[in-house]
Every structure is written in C-alpha cells, then in structure tokens.
C-alpha positions in Angstrom: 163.8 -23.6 -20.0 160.6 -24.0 -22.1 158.7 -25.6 -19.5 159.8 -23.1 -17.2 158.6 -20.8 -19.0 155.0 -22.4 -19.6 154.9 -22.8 -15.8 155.6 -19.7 -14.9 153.0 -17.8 -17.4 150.1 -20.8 -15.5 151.3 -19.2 -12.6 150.8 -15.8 -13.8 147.5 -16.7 -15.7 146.5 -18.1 -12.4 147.3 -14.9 -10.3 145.7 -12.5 -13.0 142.1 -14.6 -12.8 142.2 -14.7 -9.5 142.9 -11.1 -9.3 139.8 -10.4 -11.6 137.8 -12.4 -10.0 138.5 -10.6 -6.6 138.2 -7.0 -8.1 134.8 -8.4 -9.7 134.0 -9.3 -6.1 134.5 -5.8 -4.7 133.0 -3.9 -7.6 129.9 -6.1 -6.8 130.1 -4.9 -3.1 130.5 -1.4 -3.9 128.7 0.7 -1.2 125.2 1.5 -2.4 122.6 4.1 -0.6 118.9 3.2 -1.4 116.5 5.9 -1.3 113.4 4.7 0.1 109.9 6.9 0.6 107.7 6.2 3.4 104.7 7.3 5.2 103.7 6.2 8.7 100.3 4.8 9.9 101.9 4.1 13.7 105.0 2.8 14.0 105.9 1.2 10.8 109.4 3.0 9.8 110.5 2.0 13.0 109.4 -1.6 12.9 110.7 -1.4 9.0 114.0 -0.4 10.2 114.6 -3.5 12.9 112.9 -5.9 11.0 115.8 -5.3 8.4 118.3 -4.6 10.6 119.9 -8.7 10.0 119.9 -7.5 6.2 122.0 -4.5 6.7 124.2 -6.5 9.0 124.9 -9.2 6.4 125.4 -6.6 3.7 127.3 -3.3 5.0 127.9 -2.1 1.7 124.1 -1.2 1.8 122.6 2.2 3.2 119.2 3.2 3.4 118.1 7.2 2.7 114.6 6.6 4.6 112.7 9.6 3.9 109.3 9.7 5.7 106.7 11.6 4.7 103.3 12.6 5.7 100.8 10.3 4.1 98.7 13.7 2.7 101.8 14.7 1.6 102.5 11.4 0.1 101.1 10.8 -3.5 102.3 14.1 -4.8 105.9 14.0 -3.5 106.4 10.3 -5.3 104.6 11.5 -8.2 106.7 15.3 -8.6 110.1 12.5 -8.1 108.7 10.6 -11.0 107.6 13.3 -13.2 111.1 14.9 -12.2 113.3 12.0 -13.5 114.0 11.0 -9.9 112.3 7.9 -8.6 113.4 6.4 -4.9 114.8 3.2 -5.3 111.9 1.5 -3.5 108.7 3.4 -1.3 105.7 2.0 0.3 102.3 2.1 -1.5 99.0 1.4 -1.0 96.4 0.1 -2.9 95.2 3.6 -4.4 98.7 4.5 -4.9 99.4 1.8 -6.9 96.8 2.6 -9.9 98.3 6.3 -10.1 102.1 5.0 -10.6 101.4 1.8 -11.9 102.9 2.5 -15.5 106.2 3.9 -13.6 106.2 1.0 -11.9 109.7 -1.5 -12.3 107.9 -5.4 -12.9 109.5 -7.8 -10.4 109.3 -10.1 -13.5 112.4 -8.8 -15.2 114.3 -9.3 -11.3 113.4 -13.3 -10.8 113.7 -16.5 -12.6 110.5 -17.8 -11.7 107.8 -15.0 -11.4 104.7 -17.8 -11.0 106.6 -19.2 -8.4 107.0 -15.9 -6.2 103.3 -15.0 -6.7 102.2 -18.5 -5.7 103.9 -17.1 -1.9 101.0 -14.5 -1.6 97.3 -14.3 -1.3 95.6 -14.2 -4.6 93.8 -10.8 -3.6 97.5 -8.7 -2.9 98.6 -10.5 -6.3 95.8 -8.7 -7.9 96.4 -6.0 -6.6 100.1 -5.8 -7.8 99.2 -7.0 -11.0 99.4 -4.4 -14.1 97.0 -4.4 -16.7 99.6 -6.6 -19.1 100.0 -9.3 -15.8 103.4 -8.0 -14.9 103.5 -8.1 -11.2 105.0 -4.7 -10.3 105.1 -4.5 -5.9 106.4 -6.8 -3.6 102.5 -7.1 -1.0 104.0 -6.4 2.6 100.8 -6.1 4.7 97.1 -6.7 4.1 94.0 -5.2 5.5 90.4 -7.2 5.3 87.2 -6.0 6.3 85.5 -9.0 8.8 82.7 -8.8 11.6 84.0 -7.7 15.6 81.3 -9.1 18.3 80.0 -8.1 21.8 80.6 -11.9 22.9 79.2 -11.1 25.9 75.8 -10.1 24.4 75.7 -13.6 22.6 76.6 -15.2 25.7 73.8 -13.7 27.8 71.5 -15.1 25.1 73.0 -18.5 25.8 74.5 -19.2 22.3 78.3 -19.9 21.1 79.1 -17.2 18.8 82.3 -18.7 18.6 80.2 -22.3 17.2 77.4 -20.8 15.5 80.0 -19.0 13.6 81.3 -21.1 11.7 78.5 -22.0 9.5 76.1 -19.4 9.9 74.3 -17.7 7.2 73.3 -14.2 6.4 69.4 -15.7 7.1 70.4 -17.3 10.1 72.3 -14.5 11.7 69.0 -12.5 11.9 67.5 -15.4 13.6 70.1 -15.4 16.1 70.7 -11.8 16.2 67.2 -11.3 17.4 67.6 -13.4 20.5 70.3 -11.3 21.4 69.1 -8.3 21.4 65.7 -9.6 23.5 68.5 -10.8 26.1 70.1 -7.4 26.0 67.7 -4.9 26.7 70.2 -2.3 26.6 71.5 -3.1 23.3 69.6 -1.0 20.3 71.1 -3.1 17.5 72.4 -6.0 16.0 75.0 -4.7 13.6 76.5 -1.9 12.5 78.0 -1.4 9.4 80.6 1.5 8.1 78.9 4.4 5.9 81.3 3.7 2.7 80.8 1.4 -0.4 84.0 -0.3 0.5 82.2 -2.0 3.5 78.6 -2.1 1.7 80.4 -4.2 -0.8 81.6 -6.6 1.6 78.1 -8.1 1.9 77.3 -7.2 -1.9 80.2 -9.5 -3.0 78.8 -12.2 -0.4 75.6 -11.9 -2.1 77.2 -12.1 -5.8 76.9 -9.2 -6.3 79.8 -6.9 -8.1 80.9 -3.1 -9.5 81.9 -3.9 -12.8 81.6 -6.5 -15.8 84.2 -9.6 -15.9 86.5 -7.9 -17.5 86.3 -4.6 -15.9 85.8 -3.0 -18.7 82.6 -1.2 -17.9 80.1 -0.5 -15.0 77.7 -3.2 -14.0 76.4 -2.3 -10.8 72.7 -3.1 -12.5 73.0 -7.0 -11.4 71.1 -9.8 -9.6 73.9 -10.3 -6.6 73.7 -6.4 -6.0 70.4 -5.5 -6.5 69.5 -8.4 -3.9 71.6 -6.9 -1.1 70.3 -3.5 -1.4 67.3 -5.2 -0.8 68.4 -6.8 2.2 70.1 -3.7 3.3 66.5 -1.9 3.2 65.3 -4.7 4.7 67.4 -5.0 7.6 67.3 -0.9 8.4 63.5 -1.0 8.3 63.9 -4.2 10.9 66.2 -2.3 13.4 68.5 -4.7 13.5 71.1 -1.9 11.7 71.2 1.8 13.3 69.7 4.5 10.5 72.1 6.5 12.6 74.7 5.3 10.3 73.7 5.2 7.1 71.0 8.0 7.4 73.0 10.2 9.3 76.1 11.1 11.5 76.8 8.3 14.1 80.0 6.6 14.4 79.5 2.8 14.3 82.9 1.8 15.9 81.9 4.4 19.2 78.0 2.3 19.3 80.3 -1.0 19.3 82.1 0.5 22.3 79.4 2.1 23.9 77.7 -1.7 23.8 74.8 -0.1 21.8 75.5 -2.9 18.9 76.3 -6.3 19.3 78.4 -6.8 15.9 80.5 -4.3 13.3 81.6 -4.9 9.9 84.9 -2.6 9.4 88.3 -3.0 8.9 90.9 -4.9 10.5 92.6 -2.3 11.9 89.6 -1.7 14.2 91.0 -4.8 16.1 93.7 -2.6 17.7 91.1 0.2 18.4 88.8 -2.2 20.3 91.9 -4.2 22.6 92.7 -0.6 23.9 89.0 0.9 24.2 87.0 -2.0 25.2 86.8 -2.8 28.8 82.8 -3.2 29.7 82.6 -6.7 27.8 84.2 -9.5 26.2 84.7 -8.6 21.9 86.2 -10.9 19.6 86.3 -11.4 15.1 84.1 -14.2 14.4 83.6 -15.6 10.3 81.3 -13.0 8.5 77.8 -15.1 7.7 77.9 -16.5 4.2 75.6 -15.1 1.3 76.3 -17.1 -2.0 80.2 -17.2 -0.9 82.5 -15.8 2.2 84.0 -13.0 1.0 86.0 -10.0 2.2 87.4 -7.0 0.6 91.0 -6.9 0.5 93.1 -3.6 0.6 97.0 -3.6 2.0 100.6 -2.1 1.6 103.3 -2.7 -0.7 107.0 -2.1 -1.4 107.8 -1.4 -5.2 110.7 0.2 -7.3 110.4 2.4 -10.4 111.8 2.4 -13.6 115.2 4.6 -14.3 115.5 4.2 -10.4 119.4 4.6 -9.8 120.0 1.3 -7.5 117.3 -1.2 -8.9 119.7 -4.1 -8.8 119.8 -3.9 -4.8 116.3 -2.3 -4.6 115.0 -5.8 -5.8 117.2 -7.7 -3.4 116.4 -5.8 -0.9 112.4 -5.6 -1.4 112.7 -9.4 -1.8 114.5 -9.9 1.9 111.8 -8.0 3.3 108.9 -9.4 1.4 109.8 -13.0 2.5 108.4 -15.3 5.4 110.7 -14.4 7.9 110.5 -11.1 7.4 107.2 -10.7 6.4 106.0 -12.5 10.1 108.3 -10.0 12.1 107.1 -6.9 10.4 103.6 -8.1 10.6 103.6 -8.6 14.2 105.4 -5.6 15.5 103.1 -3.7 13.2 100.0 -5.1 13.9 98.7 -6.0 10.6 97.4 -9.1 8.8 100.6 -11.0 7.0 100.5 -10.8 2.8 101.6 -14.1 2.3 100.1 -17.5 2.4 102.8 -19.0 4.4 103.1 -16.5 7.5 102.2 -17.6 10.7 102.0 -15.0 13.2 101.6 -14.5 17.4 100.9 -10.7 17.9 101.3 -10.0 21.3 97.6 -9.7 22.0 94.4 -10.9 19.7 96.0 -12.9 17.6 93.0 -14.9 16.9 91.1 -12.3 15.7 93.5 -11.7 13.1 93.3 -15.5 12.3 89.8 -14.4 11.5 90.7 -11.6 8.9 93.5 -13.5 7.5 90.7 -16.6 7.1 88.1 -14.0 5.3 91.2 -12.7 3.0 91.9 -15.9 1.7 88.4 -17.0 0.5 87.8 -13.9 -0.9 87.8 -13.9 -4.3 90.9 -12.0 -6.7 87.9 -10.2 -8.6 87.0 -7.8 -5.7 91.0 -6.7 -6.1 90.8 -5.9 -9.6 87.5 -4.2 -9.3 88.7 -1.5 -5.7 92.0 -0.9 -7.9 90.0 0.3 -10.7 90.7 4.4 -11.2 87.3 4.5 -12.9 85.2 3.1 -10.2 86.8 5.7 -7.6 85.0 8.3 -9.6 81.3 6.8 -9.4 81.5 5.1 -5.9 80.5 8.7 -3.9 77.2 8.3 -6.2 77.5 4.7 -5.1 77.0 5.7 -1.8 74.1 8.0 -2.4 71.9 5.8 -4.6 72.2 3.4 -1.5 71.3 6.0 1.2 68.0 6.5 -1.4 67.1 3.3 -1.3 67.2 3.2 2.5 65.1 6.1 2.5 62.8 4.6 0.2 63.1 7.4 -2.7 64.3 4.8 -5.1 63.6 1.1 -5.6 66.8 -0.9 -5.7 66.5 -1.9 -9.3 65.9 2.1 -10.1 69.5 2.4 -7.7 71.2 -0.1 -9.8 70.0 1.7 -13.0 71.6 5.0 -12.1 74.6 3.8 -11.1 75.1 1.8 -14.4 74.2 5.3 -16.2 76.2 8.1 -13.9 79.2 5.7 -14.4 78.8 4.6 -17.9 80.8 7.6 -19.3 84.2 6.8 -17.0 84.5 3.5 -18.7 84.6 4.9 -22.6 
C-alpha cells in the first residue's frame, strides 16, 4: 500500500509540473499589441510591414498598432507620448531624433547577453550614432544614408578616360587634373562638380582633408584647425577655378537639376539622390564612383533606426521584435525594397536597379571614420552650423580669409559648449 501510495503522489507530482510548465507556456504567449510610431519617406511602412510579415506568422500572439505619422509632425508627437507617460513600444528615428530622446531611450544592453557582440554586426558610424553619452547602445540602426560623388560617365568617356579605373585611386589633386580634360571635351558642360549648399556635404571633403567640428572629445568647438582651414582654401580655390558653379554656393541653383541638365559632370550629395537620377536621367550614362582621397576616404554617415523607451508597456517583445527586424535577413529585405544602403556589415544586397552604386555608398560608409557620427549627433553643433554655412559663403566671396572663418566659428560657437 505504501508504495502505492508513493507511486501515485510521482504520478501526481508529475501531472502538476507538467501542468505548470504548460500554463507558464501560455502565460509567455499571451497576446501582446506593440505600438509602434512611424513616419514615411516612400514606401517604408509598407515594406516594414512584409518584411515582417514571417515574424508575425511565427508569433500570432503578436499585433502591431502601426501608427504613421507625418514626419513634420513627428518629433513632437513622440516627445508629447513621452512627456505624457506614454511611450510606443518601439518607433523609427533618425539621427536628429535620436539626440532629443536619447535619455528616454531603453539601452539594448539590458535586453542581450552579449552587447559587443551585437554592435560588432553594424558599421561603426550607425553604432555611434546609437551610442549614448555613458556607451549604452540605445537603437537597433535599420538603414544608413552616406554622402558619395554621382558622375556623367559619359562626359569622362568622351574625354577618353575610365572613370570607373581612375577612381579607384584618385586624389583630390588629381581629380582636378582629370576634371579639366573633361570639361575641354565637353564643351557644353560649365562645371566639373557640384557640391550641395549645407555643411553636412562641405564636411564631407573637410573630414577628407582632416579636418573636423569639434575637439576629440566633443566637448567644445574646434572648427579653428589645420584639416579645415585647408579645405576652405581649396573650396575658394576651386570656385575661383570654375571647376564648382558659384551658382550654388553664392546663390540659388539647384546642383542635382545642373547634374541632370548635363551642366556638371560630378555631385557630391546624398545617397538617396541615386533613386532621383535612375528615374530623371535619360540624356547620358551616370554612375557613384569612390570620392577622391584627401588625407583619408571619408563620408558622412546619417540613417534610421528602430528603438524602445523606457516605462514602455511591451518592452519584453519590443526588443525581440526590433532584434528580428534588425538582423541580416531582415535587414537585406527591408533594405532593398526600400531602397536604402543596409546598416550592417554583413548585408549583401541586389536592388532591383543600381545596385552598384550603392556598393559605392556602402564602401564610403565603412571607411569613414566613427568620429564624424559623434560629432553630426551633437545638439550643440546644430546650433552653430547655419553660421557654419555663412562664414564659408564669406570666404568664397573673399570677405574673410579662411583662418579669420575658422576664428569666428570657434567664437560664435564657443558659448553652446559651456
């Protein structure tokens, strides 16, 4: 009877754990509804929604609450939900976004075992950018953005050089070289580059030249140093040459429309300009070639990221969820039906059209140094880089030397950084 007795309470001991572990099973599978903010440049909540749709398959207990909003709109609706007590459970930032939310921000350190690990899977310029100030890396980098140079291949081609070759190696002193047989075999081309009227693209070649915003530390404004002062020089120098439009930089002209129009035979901007020029374009042959080298290659790196907030109601599956679309296979999908340059290091992508040229952009990104991050992410810089931007148009009008320029930035920005 006694070991009857024994048996049957194994039985029942059995039966009860199995029980608990089944009910601990379906409380973990409770149905959950993430909130999630968004904003649109095309099509992205669309693309957001298939590229996930294997997730939400595999996990039916999860429901998204995709709110879209306009991206004017944007900042202060996350901000009022924050300030309110009532964070989404995950939205999609940008780079200026994340410095105003950054101290709302939930760390992805406290959701994985291995935080070095996961930031090892992204280029070191998005890490930067989704760093805090105590290292804590606080958004998941979807997308990136670069700025690179777009060429009239034609143009080179009826000067009988390989842009594609040339390329490779060229620097900043022999692009003029080469530049100026292009334009003597082009009679109806005016320029050899244009360049976009913002600091953000100015500071592509400054940081190719060594040039920088800030101190090492970002602590303070040092605009007042050799690498800068150098490519205002060249700047000047190139603008008094003709090889760069004055119409630009000195006034009102568009420099992607004098790429179109054939007027120029290269553009520094952005990489989204690649879709703009593969639907405009139709007089002559374009493609992204390797930005000459200065001291370094360098680019400036900007992008979007996905990031949850702390006392958000679902952060448990917020983080899972952010990490399933933040990974390779994800990443790639998104990337390509979106059109936009893959955050990690690992993604290979085919875009259904150009997807060399965004081989280019992704090759500038990752040479670029994490420096250029931390400095475009800094709040204080935003507030001196319109003065920035006129100091430079002095010097091209010859007003100012460029060591006077460099002077009253460090001064006009001086008082932001106390």
């Amino acid at each position: 009877m006694k070991k009857l007795c024994v048996t049957l309470m194994l039985v029942m001991l059995a039966v009860t754990t199995l029980f608990a572990a089944g009910a601990k099973e379906d409380a973990s599978k409770k149905d959950v509804t993430l909130s999630v903010l968004w904003f649109n440049d095309g099509n992205e909540s669309e693309v957001f929604l298939k590229t996930m749709d294997d997730y939400l398959k595999a996990n039916p207990n999860i429901t998204l609450d995709l709110q879209i909003v306009a991206y004017n709109e944007y900042d202060q609706k996350l901000k009022l939900m924050i300030s309110g007590g009532n964070p989404p459970d995950l939205a999609r930032i940008t780079t200026n976004t994340l410095s105003v939310v950054v101290d709302s921000l939930e760390p992805i350190d406290n959701h994985v075992q291995d935080i070095e690990a996961v930031k090892k899977q992204y280029l070191p310029s998005m890490v930067a950018f989704a760093s805090n100030k105590d290292g804590k890396f606080v958004a998941y980098p979807t997308e990136a953005t670069a700025n690179g140079m777009l060429v009239n291949k034609t143009a080179f081609n009826n000067a009988g050089i390989d842009v594609d070759e040339v390329s490779k190696t060229w620097t900043w002193g022999e692009w003029e070289t080469i530049i100026k047989k292009v334009l003597a075999a082009n009679p109806k081309m005016k320029y050899g580059l244009a360049v976009d009227f913002t600091p953000h693209r100015f500071s592509t070649i400054m940081y190719q030249w060594g040039g920088h915003f800030l101190n090492a530390d970002q602590s303070s404004i040092n605009f007042n140093n050799p690498g800068t002062i150098e490519t205002l020089k060249w700047f000047k120098h190139v603008h008094d040459a003709a090889l760069l439009p004055k119409s630009v930089w000195l006034g009102s002209e568009n420099p992607a429309e004098l790429f179109q129009a054939g007027l120029v035979a290269g553009h520094i901007g952005g990489s989204w300009n690649i879709n703009t020029y593969n639907k405009n374009v139709k007089d002559f042959e374009w493609k992204a070639v390797r930005m000459p080298k200065g001291l370094i290659n360098s680019s400036v790196p900007g992008g979007k990221f996905v990031a949850s907030f702390k006392g958000s109601k679902n952060q448990a599956e917020a983080f899972k969820f952010m990490a399933a679309f933040a990974d390779k296979t994800h990443n790639e999908i998104y990337s390509r039906d979106t059109f936009n340059i893959p955050s990690r290091n690992d993604a290979v992508v085919t875009y259904p059209s150009n997807s060399e040229d965004f081989k280019v952009f992704l090759e500038e990104l990752k040479v670029t140094p994490a420096f250029t991050a931390d400095e475009w992410k800094n709040t204080n810089l935003s507030k001196v880089t319109t003065y920035i931007r006129e100091q430079i148009v002095e010097v091209l009008l010859g007003n100012i030397t460029a060591e006077q320029a460099a002077a009253n930035v460090d001064t006009k920005g001086a008082p932001y950084f106390k």
